[in-house]
KOLMIPA-894956 format. One record per residue (C-alpha): residue number from 1; x, y, z. Coordinates in steps of 0.02 Angstrom, whole numbers, plus 32768, in hexadecimal, padded with zeros to 4 digits. Each point is the difference from the previous one (the first is absolute). Layout:
# residues N
+-----+------+------+------+
:   n :    u :    v :    w :
+-----+------+------+------+
: NUM :    X :    Y :    Z :
...
+-----+------+------+------+
END
This chain:
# residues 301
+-----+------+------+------+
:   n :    u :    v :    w :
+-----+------+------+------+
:   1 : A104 : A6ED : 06D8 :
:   2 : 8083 : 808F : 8014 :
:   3 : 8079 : 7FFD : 7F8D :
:   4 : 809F : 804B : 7FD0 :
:   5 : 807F : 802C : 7F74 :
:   6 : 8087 : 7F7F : 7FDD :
:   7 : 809F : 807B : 7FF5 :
:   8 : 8031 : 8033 : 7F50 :
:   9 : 7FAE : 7F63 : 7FC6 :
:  10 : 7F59 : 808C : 8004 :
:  11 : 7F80 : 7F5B : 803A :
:  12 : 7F7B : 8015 : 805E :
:  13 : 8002 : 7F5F : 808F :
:  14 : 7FA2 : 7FCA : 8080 :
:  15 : 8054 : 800A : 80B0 :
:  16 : 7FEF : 7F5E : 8026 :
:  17 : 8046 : 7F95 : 7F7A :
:  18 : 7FEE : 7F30 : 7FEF :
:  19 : 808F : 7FB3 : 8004 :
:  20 : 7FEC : 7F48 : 7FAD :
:  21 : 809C : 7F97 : 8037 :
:  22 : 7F76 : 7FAF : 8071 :
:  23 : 7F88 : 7FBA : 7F78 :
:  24 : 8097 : 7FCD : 7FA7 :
:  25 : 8038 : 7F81 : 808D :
:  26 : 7F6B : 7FD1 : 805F :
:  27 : 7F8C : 7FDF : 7F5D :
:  28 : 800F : 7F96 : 7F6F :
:  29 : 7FAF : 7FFA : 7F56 :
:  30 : 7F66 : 7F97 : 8045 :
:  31 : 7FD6 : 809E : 8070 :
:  32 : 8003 : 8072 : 7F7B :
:  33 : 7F4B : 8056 : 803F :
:  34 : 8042 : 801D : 809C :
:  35 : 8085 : 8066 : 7FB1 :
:  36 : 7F7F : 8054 : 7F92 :
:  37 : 7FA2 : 8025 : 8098 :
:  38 : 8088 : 8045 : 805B :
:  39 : 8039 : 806F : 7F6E :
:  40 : 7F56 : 804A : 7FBF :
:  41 : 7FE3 : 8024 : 80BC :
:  42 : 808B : 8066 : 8011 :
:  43 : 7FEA : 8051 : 7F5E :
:  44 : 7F2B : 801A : 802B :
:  45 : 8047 : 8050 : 8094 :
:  46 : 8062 : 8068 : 7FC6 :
:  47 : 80C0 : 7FC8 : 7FF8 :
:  48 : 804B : 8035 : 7F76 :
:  49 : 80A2 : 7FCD : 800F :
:  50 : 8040 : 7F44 : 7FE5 :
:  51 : 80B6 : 7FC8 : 8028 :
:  52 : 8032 : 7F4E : 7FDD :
:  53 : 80A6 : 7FA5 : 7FAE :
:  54 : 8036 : 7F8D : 7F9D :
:  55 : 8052 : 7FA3 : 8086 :
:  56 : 7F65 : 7FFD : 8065 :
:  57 : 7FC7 : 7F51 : 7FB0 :
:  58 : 7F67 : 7FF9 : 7FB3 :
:  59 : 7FCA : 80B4 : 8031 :
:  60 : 800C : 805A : 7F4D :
:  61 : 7FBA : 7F77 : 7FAB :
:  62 : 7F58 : 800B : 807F :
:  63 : 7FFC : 80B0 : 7FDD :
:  64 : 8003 : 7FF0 : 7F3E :
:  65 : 7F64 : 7F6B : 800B :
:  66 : 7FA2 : 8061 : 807D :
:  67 : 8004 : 80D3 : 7FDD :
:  68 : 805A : 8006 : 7F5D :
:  69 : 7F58 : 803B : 7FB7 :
:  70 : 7FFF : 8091 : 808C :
:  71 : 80A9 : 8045 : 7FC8 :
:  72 : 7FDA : 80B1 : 7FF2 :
:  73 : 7FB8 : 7FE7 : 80B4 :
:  74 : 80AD : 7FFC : 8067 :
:  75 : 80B3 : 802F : 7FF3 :
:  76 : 8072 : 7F67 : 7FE5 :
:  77 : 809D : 7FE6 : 8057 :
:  78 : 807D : 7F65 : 7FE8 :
:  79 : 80B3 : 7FD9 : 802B :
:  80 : 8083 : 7FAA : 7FB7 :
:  81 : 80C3 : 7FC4 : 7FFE :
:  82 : 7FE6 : 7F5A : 8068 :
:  83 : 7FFB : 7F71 : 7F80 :
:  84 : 7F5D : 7FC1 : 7FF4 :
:  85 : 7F93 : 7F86 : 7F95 :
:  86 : 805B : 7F90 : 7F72 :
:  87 : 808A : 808C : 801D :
:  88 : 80A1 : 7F9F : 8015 :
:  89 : 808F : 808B : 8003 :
:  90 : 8043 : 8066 : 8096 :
:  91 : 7F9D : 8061 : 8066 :
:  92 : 801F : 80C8 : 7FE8 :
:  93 : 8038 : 8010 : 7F44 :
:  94 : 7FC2 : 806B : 7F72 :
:  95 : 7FB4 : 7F4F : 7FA7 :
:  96 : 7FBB : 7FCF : 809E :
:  97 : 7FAA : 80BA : 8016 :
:  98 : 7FC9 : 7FFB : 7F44 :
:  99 : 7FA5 : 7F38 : 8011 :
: 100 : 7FAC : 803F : 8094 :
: 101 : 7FAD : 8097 : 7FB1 :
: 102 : 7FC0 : 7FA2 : 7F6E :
: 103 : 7FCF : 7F67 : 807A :
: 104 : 7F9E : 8091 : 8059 :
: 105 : 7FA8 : 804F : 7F7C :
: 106 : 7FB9 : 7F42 : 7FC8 :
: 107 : 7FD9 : 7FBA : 80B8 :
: 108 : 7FB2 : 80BB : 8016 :
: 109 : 7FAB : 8000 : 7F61 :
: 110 : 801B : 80A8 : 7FEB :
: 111 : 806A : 8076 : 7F79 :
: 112 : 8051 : 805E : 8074 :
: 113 : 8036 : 800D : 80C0 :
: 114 : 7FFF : 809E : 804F :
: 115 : 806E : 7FE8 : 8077 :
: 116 : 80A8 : 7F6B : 7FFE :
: 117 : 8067 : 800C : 80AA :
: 118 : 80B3 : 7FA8 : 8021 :
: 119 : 7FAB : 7F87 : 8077 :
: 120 : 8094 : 801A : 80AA :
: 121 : 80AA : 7FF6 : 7F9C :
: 122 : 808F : 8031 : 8052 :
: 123 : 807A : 80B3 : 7FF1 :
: 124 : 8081 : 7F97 : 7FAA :
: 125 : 7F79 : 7FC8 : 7F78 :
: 126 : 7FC5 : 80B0 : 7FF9 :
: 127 : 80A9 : 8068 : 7FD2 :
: 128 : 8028 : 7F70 : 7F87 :
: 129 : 7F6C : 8046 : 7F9A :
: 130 : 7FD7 : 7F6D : 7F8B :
: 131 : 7F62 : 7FEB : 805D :
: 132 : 7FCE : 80B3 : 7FEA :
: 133 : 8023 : 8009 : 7F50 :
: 134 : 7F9A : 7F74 : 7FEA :
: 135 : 7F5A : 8059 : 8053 :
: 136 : 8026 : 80A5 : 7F95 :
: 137 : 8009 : 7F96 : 7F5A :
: 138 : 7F57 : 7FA5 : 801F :
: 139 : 7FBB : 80AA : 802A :
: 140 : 803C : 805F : 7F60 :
: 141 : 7FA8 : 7F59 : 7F92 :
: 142 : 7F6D : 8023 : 8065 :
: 143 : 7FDF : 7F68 : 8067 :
: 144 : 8027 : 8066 : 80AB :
: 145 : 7FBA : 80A4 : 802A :
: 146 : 8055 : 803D : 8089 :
: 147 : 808B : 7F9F : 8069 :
: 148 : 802C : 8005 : 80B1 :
: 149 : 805F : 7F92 : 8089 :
: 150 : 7FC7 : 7F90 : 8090 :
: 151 : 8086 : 7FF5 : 80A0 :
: 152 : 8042 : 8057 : 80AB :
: 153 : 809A : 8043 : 8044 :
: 154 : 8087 : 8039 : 7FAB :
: 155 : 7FBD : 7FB4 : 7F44 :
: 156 : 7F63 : 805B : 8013 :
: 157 : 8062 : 809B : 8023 :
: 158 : 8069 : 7FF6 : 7F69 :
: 159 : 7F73 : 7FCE : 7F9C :
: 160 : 7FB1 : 80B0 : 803B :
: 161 : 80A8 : 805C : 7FDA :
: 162 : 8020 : 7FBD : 7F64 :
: 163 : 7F5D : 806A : 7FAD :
: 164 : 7FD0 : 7F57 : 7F91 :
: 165 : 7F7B : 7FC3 : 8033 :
: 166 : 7F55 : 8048 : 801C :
: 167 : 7FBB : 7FAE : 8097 :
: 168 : 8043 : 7FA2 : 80BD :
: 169 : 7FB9 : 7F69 : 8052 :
: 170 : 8049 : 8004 : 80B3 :
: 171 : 7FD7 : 7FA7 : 8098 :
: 172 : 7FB4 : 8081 : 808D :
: 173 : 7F7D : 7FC3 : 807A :
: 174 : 8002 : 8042 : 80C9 :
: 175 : 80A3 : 7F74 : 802F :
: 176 : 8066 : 8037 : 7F6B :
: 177 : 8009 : 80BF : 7FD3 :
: 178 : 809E : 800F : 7FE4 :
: 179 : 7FC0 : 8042 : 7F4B :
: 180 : 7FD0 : 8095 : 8051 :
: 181 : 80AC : 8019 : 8023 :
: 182 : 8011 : 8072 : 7F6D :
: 183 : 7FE0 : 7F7E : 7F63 :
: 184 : 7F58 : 8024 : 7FE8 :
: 185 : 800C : 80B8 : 800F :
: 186 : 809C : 7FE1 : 7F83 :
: 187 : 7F86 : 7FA9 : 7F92 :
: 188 : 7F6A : 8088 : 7FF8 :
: 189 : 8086 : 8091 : 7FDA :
: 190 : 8031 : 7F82 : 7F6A :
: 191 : 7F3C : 8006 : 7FE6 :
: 192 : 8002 : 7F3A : 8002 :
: 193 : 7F54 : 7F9B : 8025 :
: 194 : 801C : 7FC3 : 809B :
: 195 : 7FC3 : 7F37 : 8022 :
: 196 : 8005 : 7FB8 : 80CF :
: 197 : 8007 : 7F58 : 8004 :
: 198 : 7FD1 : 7F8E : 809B :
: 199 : 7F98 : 8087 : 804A :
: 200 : 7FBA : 7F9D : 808C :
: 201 : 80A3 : 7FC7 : 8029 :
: 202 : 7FC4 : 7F3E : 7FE7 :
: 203 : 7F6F : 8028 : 8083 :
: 204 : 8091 : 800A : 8085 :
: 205 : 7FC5 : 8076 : 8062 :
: 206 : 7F83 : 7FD8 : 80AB :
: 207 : 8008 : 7F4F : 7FE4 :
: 208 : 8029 : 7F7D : 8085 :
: 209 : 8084 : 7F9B : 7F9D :
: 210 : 8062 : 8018 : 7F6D :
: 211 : 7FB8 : 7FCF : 7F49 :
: 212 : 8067 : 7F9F : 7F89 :
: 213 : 807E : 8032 : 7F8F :
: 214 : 8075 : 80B9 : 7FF1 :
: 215 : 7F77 : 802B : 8086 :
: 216 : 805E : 7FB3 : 809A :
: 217 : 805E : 80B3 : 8002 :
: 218 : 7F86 : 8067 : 7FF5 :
: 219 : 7FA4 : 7F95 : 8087 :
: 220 : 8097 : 8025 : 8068 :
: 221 : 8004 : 80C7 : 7FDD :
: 222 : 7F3C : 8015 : 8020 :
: 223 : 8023 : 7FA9 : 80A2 :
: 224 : 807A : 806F : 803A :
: 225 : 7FA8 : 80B0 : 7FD9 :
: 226 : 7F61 : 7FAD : 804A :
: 227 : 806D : 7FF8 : 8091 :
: 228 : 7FFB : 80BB : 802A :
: 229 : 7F43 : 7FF1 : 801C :
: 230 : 7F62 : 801E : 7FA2 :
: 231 : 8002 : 8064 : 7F74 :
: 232 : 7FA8 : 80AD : 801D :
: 233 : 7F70 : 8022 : 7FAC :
: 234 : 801B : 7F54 : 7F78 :
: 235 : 7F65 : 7FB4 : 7FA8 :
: 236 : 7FC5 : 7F54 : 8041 :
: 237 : 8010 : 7FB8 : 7F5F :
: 238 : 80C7 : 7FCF : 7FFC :
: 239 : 8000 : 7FEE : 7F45 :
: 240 : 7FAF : 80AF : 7FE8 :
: 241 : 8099 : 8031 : 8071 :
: 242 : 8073 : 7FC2 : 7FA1 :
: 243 : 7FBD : 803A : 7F48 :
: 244 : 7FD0 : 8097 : 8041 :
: 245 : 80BD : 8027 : 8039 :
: 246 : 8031 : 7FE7 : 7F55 :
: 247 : 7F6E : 8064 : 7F9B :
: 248 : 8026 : 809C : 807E :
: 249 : 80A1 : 8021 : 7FBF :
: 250 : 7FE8 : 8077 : 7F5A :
: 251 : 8080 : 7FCC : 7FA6 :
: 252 : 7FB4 : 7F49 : 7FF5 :
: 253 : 7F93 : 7FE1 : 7F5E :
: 254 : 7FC7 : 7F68 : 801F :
: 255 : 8007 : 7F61 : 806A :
: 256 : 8003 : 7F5D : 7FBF :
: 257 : 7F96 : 7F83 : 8074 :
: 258 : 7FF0 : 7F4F : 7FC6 :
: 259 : 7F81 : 7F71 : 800C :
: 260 : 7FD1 : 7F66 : 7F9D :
: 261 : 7F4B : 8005 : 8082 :
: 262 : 7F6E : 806C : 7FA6 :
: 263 : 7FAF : 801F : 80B8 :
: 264 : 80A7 : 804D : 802C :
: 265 : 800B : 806B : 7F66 :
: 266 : 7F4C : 8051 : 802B :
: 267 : 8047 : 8019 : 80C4 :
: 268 : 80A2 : 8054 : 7FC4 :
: 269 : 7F8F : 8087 : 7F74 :
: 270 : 7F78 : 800C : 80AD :
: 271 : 808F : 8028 : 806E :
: 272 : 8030 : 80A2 : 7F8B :
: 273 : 7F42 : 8044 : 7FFE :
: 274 : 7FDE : 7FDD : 80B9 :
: 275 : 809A : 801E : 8060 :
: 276 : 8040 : 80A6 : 8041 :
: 277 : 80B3 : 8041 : 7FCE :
: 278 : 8083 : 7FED : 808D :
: 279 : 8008 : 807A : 8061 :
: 280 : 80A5 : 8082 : 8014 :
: 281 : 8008 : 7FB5 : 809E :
: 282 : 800E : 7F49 : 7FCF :
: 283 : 8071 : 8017 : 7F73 :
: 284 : 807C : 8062 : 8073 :
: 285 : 8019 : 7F7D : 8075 :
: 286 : 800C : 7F7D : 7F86 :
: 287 : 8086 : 8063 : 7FB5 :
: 288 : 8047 : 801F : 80B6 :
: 289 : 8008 : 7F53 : 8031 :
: 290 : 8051 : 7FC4 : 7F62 :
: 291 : 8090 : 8089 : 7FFB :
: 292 : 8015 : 7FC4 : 80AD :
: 293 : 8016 : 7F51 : 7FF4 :
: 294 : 8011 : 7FD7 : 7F43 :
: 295 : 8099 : 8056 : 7FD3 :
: 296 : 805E : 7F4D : 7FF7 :
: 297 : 7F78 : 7FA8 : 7FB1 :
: 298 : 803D : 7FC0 : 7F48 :
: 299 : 7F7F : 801D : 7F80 :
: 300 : 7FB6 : 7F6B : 7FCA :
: 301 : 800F : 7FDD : 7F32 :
+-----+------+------+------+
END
């Protein structure tokens, strides 16, 4: 699988990276194979790059029982600041930070993470610094690599700005680029790693009714550019559309894509050896049709 360099971080990662919120909520500990499977596929594959949380239930803690033992096989990505676990206190403190690290490195089974990201905080949380210290004080003991922050809009912009951190996780997929609005050129002349999240925009796009959840939006966005006609020159596959939007911009490292289904997790990896890039064409409209009718749209968090 192609791969790329993280930013400044200097890893070598897979394009398409797993992201594991999924096998944290839709398994439990009884499936723990299916997890397994779903992992070791990813990393047989190829995928190199695992993202998960420690707010994303009982993700980690699948990861650790399942491909602890491959550990020099992928780089491993967590977040923190939510409260999580037995943790009782306040959400976004430096003791809050500091139990999630060490609650990571047990439920990971690992010594260190390579990567800890501010899982979505907020600009006030961000210029009150507490947070930040936090991350650079688990990294100087050693427990942390490299850190980096997970958000949008004008947060993720700061975070950029502020030169601390080492990586972005943003939201971009073909109904929200408003990243491409300068933040993630900001963030490769920082020489961050740059992260997409929701690449497929929830599988939004060419369906006949809106899926559940944040995706009711970006239902309601794909609807309207698909109103201007048929895309020229587009793949049949929708979901190879919409992944293959994201992977054609170069300042993208990786994108995350997420499933708790092994069968899915061989069709994503098949989808980046068989499919052909988007074409100039394609990506030019898409871009088109958003500036034209998405310059209102909120970005989702």
């Amino acid at each position: 699988m192609e791969q790329k360099t993280l930013g400044r971080t200097g890893f070598q990662i897979s394009r398409l990276g797993a992201g594991l919120s999924e096998i944290g909520y839709r398994l439990t500990l009884t499936e723990e194979q299916t997890a397994a499977s779903v992992l070791n596929q990813a990393l047989d594959s190829g995928i190199n790059f695992l993202d998960t949380s420690a707010c994303y239930n009982i993700s980690e803690e699948l990861i650790g029982r399942t491909v602890a033992h491959r550990r020099s096989d992928y780089v491993l990505a967590t977040k923190c600041g939510h409260a999580a676990g037995d943790w009782t206190g306040p959400d976004w403190t430096a003791a809050t930070v500091t139990h999630s690290i060490d609650r990571s490195l047990r439920r990971l089974r690992t010594d260190v993470l390579d990567l800890v990201q501010l899982h979505s905080c907020g600009l006030d949380i961000l210029k009150q610094g507490e947070v930040i210290t936090a991350l650079q004080q688990a990294r100087d003991a050693g427990k942390v690599r490299y850190i980096g922050y997970s958000g949008d809009n004008e947060a993720a912009m700061w975070a950029v700005n502020s030169g601390l951190f080492d990586t972005l996780q943003t939201s971009f997929n073909l109904v929200e680029q408003k990243a491409r609005y300068g933040l993630l050129a900001a963030a490769k002349a920082q020489n961050m790693g740059v992260i997409i999240k929701r690449p497929i925009a929830n599988a939004a796009w060419g369906v006949s009714s809106s899926p559940s959840g944040y995706a009711d939006a970006y239902f309601n966005r794909a609807q309207t550019m698909l109103a201007d006609g048929p895309l020229p020159d587009a793949p049949d596959n929708r979901i190879w559309l919409a992944l293959g939007f994201v992977l054609a911009h170069p300042e993208v490292d990786t994108a995350i894509l997420g499933t708790h289904n092994p069968r899915h997790m061989t069709a994503n990896v098949a989808m980046l050896a068989n499919e052909r890039p988007l074409s100039a064409t394609t990506l030019n409209e898409l871009h088109r049709r958003f500036d034209q009718h998405g310059q209102n749209w909120q970005q989702l968090t």
